[in-house]
Residue, then its C-alpha position, 0 to 999 in steps of 0.5 A: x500500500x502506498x500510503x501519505x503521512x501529513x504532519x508538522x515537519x520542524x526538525x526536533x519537534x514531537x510531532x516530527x518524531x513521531x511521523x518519523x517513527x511511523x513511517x520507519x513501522x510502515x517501511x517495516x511492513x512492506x508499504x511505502x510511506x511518503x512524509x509530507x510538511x503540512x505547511x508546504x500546502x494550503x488547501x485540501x485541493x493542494x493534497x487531492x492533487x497530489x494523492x492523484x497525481x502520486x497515486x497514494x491508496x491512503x493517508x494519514x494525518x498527525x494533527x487533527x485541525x494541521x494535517x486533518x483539515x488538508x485532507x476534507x473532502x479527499x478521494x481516498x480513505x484516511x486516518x487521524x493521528x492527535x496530535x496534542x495541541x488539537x485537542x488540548x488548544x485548537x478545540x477552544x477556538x470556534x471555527x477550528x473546533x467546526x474544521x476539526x469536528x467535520x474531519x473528524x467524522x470524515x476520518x476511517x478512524x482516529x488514533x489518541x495516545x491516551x484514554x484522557x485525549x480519546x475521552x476529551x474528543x468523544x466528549x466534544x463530538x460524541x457521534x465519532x467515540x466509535x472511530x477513535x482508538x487508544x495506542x500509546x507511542x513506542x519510542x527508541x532511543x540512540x544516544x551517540x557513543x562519541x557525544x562529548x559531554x565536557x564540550x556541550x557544557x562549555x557550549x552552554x557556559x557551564x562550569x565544568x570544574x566541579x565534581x558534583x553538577x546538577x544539570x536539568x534538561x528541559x526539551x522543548x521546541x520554544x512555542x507558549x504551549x510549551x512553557x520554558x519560561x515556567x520554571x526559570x525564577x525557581x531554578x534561577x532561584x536554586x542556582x543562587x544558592x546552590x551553584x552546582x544546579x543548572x537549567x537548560x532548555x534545548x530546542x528549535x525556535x518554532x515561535x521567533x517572537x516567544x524566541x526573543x522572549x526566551x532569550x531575554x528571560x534567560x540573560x537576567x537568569x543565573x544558572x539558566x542556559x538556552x542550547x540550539x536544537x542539536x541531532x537525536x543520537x547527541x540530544x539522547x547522550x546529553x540526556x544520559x549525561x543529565x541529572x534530570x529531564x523536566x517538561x513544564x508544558x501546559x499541555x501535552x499530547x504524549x511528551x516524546x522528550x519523557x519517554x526517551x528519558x525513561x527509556x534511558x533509566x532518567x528521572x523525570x519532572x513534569x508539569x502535573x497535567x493530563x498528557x504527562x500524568x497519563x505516563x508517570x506514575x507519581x513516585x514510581x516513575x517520576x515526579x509530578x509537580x502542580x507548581x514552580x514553587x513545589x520545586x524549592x523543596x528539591x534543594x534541601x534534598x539534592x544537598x543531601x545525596x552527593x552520592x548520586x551519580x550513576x543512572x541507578x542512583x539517580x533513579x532510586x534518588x529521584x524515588x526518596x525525592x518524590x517521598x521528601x516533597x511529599x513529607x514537605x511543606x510547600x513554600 
């Protein structure tokens, strides 16, 4: 079968990874699978041209208003895959919500990454509840093996000459929905008064003007770097190297940043909403926090194990971690 796959193409951004996976699945399979950028087409004639003209048998779409509103009216059968922002966001706005919902009920099926997502869309448009499927992402994750640690830290203006640094990662292309700036004053307020912790946010500039914001945000911020999106294989061996992987988003379809740290044995900290609860397990497979403030308690605590520096200890600590801040008052 040959099959196009619609989605957002940006190098380094979620959604690109997932197209990615599932077009390497499709391969797998014996089809042929062909990614397009949804923002290189218009219009749903742009497409209906197009699965003519290349003879496509079936589509696909991540991103039910993005890559779903380019295939209304189409000739051949396709599917939805949600994207996140879809139904988290995009349902909030009317004339959206209306594209998204008459999509919807053209689409062979849907696909939602969790129960709360397929239960947000059913509730919204009860006539598809029938058409939309549960499957949660499979990811895999390739760290490079000649990921220079030592040189990414000098790039980030990071001091490499003490033994015992505390480096968080926040993965995220720069864009509101996914907040970066929601935990600066709280790291930065760390960092005063431990100099071993540091903050920094990896990620494409998807919104040059939320960029600019970032940026300046970041210059009055000690202890808090923003790095330039860089390859997979070195983003998973930096992630091996950190202390911890945050997400501070408002809302998530399913976090691929959170599955790869998991993937590689890294404790997590996350934004407590539905995307990122619908995959940890508050103090089992990492820490879910509802406030930037509920992070200050985190100091007292990493002062208290120097020791943890291999994946195992780093686990096991985030673990006591989750217990401390529970047994904490919130500041």
């Amino acid at each position: 079968m040959r099959l196009l796959l619609l989605a957002c193409l940006r190098a380094q951004t979620g959604n690109a990874t997932t197209a990615d996976r599932i077009q390497s699945h499709l391969h797998a399979a014996g089809h042929i699978c062909v990614l397009k950028d949804v923002f290189r087409y218009e219009s749903p004639t742009e497409i209906a041209n197009l699965t003519s003209a290349d003879k496509f048998d079936a589509a696909l779409a991540i991103h039910l208003y993005k890559g779903g509103r380019l295939l209304q009216g189409s000739r051949i059968p396709f599917g939805i895959i949600f994207g996140g922002t879809d139904i988290n966001e995009d349902i909030k706005c009317e004339e959206k919500r209306r594209i998204m919902g008459e999509v919807l009920r053209e689409a062979r099926f849907a696909v939602a990454f969790t129960m709360k997502m397929k239960e947000l869309a059913a509730a919204e448009w009860p006539d598809t509840r029938k058409k939309i499927y549960v499957q949660t992402q499979g990811i895999k994750t390739t760290p490079s093996e000649t990921f220079d640690w030592c040189r990414f830290l000098q790039n980030a203006d990071i001091p490499t000459d003490r033994d015992n640094l505390h480096v968080f990662l926040l993965i995220c292309g720069l864009r509101r929905v996914k907040d970066p700036l929601y935990l600066v004053d709280v790291f930065s307020d760390w960092h005063r008064k431990d100099p071993s912790v540091h903050l920094g946010i990896i990620g494409p500039a998807v919104d040059p003007l939320f960029t600019n914001e970032v940026k300046e945000k970041v210059k009055r911020a000690p202890g808090i770097h923003l790095l330039q999106e860089m390859p997979q294989d070195d983003l998973h061996a930096a992630m091996k190297r950190c202390f911890a992987v945050v997400n501070s988003s408002i809302s998530e379809g399913m976090s691929a940043a959170i599955l790869e740290a998991m993937d590689l044995d890294i404790p997590v900290l996350a934004r407590n909403i539905p995307g990122n609860a619908a995959i940890i397990k508050h103090k089992d497979t990492g820490l879910l926090f509802s406030d930037p403030q509920s992070l200050m308690n985190l100091d007292c605590w990493i002062c208290n194990c120097p020791d943890a520096t291999t994946l195992e200890d780093l686990v096991a600590a985030c673990l006591l971690l989750t217990l401390s801040l529970l047994c904490c008052p919130r500041v």
